[in-house]
N, C-alpha and C positions, 0 to 999 in steps of 0.2 A: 893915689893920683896917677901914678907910673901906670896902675894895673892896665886901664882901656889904651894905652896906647902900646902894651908887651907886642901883642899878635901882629901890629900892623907893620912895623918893619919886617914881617915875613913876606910882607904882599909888595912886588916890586910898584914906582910910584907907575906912575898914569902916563903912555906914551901917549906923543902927541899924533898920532896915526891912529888910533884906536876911536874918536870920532869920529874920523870921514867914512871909516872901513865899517864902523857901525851905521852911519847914513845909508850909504850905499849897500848894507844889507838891509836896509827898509826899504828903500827905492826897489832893490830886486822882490823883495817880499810882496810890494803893492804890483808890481809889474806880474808877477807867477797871480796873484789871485785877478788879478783883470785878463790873464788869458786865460785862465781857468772858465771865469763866467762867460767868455767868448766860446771857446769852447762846448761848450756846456749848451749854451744858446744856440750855436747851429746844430752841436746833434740833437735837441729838439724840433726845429725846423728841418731838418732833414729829417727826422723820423712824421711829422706833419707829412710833410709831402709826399714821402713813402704811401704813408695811410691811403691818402686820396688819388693815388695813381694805382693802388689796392681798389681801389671802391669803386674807381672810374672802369677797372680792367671788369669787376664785377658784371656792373652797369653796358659795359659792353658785350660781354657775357649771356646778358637775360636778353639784348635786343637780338644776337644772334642766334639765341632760344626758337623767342617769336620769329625769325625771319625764318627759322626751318619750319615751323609748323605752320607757316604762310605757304611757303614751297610744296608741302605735303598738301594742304588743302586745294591747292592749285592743281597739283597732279592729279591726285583724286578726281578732281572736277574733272577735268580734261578726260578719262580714261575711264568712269563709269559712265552706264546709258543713265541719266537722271530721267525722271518722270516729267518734269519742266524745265527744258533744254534751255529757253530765252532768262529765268531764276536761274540757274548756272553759271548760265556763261557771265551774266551780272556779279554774281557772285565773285566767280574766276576772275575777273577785271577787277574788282574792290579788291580783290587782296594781291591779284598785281601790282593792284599803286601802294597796298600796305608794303610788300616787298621792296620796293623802292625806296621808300621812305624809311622803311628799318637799315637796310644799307647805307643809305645818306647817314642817317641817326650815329651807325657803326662807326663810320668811315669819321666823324666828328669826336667822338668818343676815344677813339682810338689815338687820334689825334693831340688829344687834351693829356689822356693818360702819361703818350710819348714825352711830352712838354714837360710834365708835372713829372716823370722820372729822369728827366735830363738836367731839370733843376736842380732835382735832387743830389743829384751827383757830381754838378757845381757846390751846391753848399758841404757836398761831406769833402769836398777837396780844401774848402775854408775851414771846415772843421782839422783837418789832418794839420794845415799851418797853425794853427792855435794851437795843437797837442804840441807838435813840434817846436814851437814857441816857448811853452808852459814845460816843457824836460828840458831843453837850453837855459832857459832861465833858470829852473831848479837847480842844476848842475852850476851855473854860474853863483849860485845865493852859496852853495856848499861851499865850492871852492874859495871865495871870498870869506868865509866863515874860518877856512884854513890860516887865515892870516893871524887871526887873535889866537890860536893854538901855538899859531910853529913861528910868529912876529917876525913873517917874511913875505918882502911885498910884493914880491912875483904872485905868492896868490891871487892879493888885492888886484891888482893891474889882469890877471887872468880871469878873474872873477865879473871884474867890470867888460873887458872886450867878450866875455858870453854874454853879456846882460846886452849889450848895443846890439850883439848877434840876433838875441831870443827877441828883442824888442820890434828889432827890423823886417825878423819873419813873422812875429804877428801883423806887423802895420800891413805885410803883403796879403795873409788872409784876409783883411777889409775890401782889399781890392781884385779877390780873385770873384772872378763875378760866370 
């Protein structure tokens, strides 16, 4: 009858700090995986919008392709004797106004790209608060964890003032814009 209860006065009883300090390492626990998925979520939107300020520089690329070979057709024209001078010069006009318009085209393109890599690099500055959030926070779960080891409450109390810290600099990546 004695047997199931030999081992257990080996196990000291149950401090009454050993629940909060186990709370509050869930509380940090849900906090590290909610900045993790923040995290996680802008450097995918930041690599999004990488792409398309990629695709846009492309896109601006092929137009200022065409606008040399418009240029080139234009000189051409202007600088050989053609057979029908008045088809020429019709010609040289039609791709003047193409030239124009590929320029406009550029000049918009360009435009978009700049926008779409500026964003970009607002969101990777929310992503770096989130990393930096989700290692505070981690560092704070550990050190709180130190408390049920060494049942000393300066960890608890330093474990928690990183947790307010890590929490505070994720709430600031929401609002880095």
């Amino acid at each position: 009858m004695h047997e199931g209860l030999e081992g257990h006065e080996a196990h000291p009883p149950d401090e009454p700090w050993t629940l909060p300090v186990a709370v509050t390492m869930s509380i940090l626990t849900v906090l590290v995986a909610m900045a993790t998925l923040l995290a996680h979520r802008a450097a995918t939107d930041k690599l999004l919008l990488q792409t398309k300020a990629t695709d846009q520089w492309a896109y601006y690329q092929a137009k200022n392709i065409r606008l040399h070979e418009m240029q080139v057709a234009v000189d051409m024209l202007g600088s050989l004797a053609p057979a029908d001078k008045e088809k020429a010069a019709a010609l040289q006009e039609k791709y003047k106004k193409e030239i124009e318009r590929y320029q406009d085209d550029k000049d918009e393109i360009s435009d978009k790209a700049k926008e779409l890599e500026s964003e970009s690099a607002h969101i990777s500055h929310r992503e770096d608060r989130f990393d930096l959030a989700e290692v505070i926070l981690e560092i704070g779960l550990i050190i709180c964890s130190l408390t049920l080891i060494t049942r000393k409450m300066t960890f608890w109390y330093t474990g928690i003032a990183l947790g307010v810290v890590g929490f505070l600099v994720a709430i600031t990546g929401l609002f880095v814009h």
